[in-house]
Each structure stands twice: as structure tokens, then as C-alpha cells.
C-alpha positions, 0 to 999 in steps of 0.5 A, a space after each residue: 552537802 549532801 542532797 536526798 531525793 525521794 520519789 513515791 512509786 508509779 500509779 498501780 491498779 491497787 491505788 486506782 481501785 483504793 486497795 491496801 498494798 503493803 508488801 504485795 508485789 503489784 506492779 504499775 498500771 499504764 498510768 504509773 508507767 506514764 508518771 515515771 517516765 514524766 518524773 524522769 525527764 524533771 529529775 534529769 533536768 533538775 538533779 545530778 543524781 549520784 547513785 539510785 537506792 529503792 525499796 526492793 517492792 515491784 511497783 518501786 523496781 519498776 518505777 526505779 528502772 524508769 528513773 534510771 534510764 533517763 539519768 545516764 544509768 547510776 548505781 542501783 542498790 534495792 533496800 528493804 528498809 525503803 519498803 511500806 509498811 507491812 499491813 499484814 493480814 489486811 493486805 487486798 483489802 478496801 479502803 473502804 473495808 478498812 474505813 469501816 470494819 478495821 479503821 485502826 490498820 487503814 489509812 485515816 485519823 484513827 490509824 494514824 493515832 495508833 500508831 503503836 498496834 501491830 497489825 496481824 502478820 504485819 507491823 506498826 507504823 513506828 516500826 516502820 518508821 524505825 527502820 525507814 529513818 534508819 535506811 534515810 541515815 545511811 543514804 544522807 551519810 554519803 555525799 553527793 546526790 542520792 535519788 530514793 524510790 520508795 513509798 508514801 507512808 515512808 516519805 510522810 515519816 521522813 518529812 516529819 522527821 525533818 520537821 521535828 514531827 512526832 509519828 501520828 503528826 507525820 502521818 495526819 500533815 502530809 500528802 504523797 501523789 504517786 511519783 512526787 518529788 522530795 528534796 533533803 537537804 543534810 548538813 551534819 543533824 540539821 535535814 532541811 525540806 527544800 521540795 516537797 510533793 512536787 509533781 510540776 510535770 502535771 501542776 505546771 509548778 512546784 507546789 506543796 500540799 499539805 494535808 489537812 485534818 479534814 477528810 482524814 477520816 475518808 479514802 486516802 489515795 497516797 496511802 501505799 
């Protein structure tokens, strides 16, 4: 049965100073380098990991090459489909600014109930979603055990997908701290969350933590 595991990138600067990434190449902070390298060491002990697919984004190469290191160095293929979603013209941008001035691209409920508008320059939160679920069929066809490095909003979508979510449910029910782990596992169609938003290198357990609909409306630090 094939198993997928996905991991959200390393802190950066942009997520310490509440800063819409999307596609911008903005690399790991000091933090982020630390998470990765705590991430690795759980993966190592937990996962035989078969080969390593990841948005091709800086923050989620420099993560990768953490992760690899300590899993005896698989296979790494980058992938566009893994990537944020585009924000456009409001990539730099506050949150927030976004809050305030722009909430239908920013990260809270407004946003997440457009999830059809395109922003300018960018794309919409299904297109992103498309493209994402497209990148997750391919990497649950092959056996064995594949580790994805990617982004929150993709691993909202994948969760909700797993789940039978409709796209603004998969973005207003899910959270994603930086570096968490995501365990899929897939037996023909049927895709089964076996772990969810795990950091137990800094909870000192596997927990999960849904998000709930309270304070979706102020800054969101898993945004991107």
C-alpha cells in the first residue's frame, strides 16, 4: 500500500514577520533551519522513505536537502505542482494589509469563501487545488513510501480532499505549523490521514489541531 508523507517547509523571515510569500524565493530563517533538521531526525526514525518529491520554491529545496541528508540520501525530484498558491500582485504584502485592505486574497474566512477569484498576476485557491491534487495522484501511484516537501495551503487541500472536504472547508478546518508531518495512506481511491500536523519533536506527542472558525478572520501564521 503506498504511503505519502507530507511536510510544510521551515520557518522563514516572511512567516516570522506575517508576510504573504507565495512564490517569492525567500529562504529559511535560523529557525527554519532548526525545525528541519528536528523534522529529519522524527522521519529518519519513523519512515523509510523511498524517494523525496518538492515544490521546487527555495524555502521548500532548502528544507528538502535537510530532509534528505538524514534518510540515507533518496531520489529528489522538484515539482511545480507542490508549489503555494500564486498571490500575485500581493505577494510582500502584510497580513495584516491583507486583513484590512485586500481580505478576499489574504488568509482568513473571507478568502477562504472566495475561493474562485483570481488574484491579479496570480490564481485562485482551486486552481491551486487542481494542480496540487493532480501532483498528489501521481506521487500515491507509486509504491512504497514517498516524502513531499511542500506548503501549507497545499496540505490544507490535500487533507480536505482525503477527507471529502469541498475547497473553503478544506482551507477554514486545517492548520499547518512549519515543518509538520502528514501521513496518507492510499489503497486504490480510498486515502486515509493516518497523521496529521504533527510536530512531536516540540509537543512531545503527535497531536492534531484542527483549526477552528474562531479567529479565522485575524493573522494566519500557516498561511504560506
Amino acid at each position: 500500500m503506498p504511503t505519502v508523507v507530507l511536510v510544510r517547509h521551515g520557518e522563514t523571515p516572511w512567516n516570522r514577520d506575517e508576510r504573504m510569500q507565495g512564490w517569492a524565493p525567500v529562504p529559511l530563517s535560523e529557525r527554519g533551519h532548526e525545525q528541519a533538521a528536528a523534522a529529519a531526525a522524527f522521519l529518519a526514525d519513523d519512515y523509510d522513505v523511498d524517494r523525496v518529491v518538492a515544490s521546487d520554491l527555495l524555502r521548500t529545496r532548502e528544507t528538502a536537502e535537510s530532509l534528505r541528508e538524514a534518510l540515507d540520501d533518496p531520489p529528489v525530484e522538484f515539482d511545480r505542482a507542490w508549489r503555494e498558491r500564486d498571490i500575485g500582485v500581493y505577494q510582500g504584502l502584510s497580513y495584516r494589509d491583507m486583513l484590512e485592505r485586500f481580505p478576499t486574497f489574504g488568509l482568513g474566512e473571507a478568502a477562504a469563501h472566495a475561493a474562485t477569484e483570481v488574484p491579479d498576476g496570480g490564481e485562485s485557491i482551486v486552481e491551486m487545488r487542481d494542480r496540487v491534487l493532480d501532483g498528489f495522484r501521481t506521487v500515491a501511484g507509486e509504491s512504497g513510501t514517498t516524502l513531499v516537501v511542500t506548503h501549507g495551503g497545499p496540505i490544507h487541500q490535500v487533507l480536505g480532499h482525503a477527507k471529502g472536504m469541498d475547497v473553503t472547508e478544506a482551507v477554514l478546518e486545517h492548520t499547518q505549523a512549519n515543518c509538520a508531518v502528514n501521513e496518507f495512506d492510499v489503497d486504490g481511491e480510498t486515502v486515509t490521514v493516518r497523521r496529521e500536523n504533527a510536530t512531536p519533536w516540540e509537543e512531545g506527542e503527535d497531536g492534531v489541531e484542527p483549526r477552528t472558525r474562531a479567529g479565522l478572520d485575524a493573522e494566519r501564521r500557516d498561511g504560506d
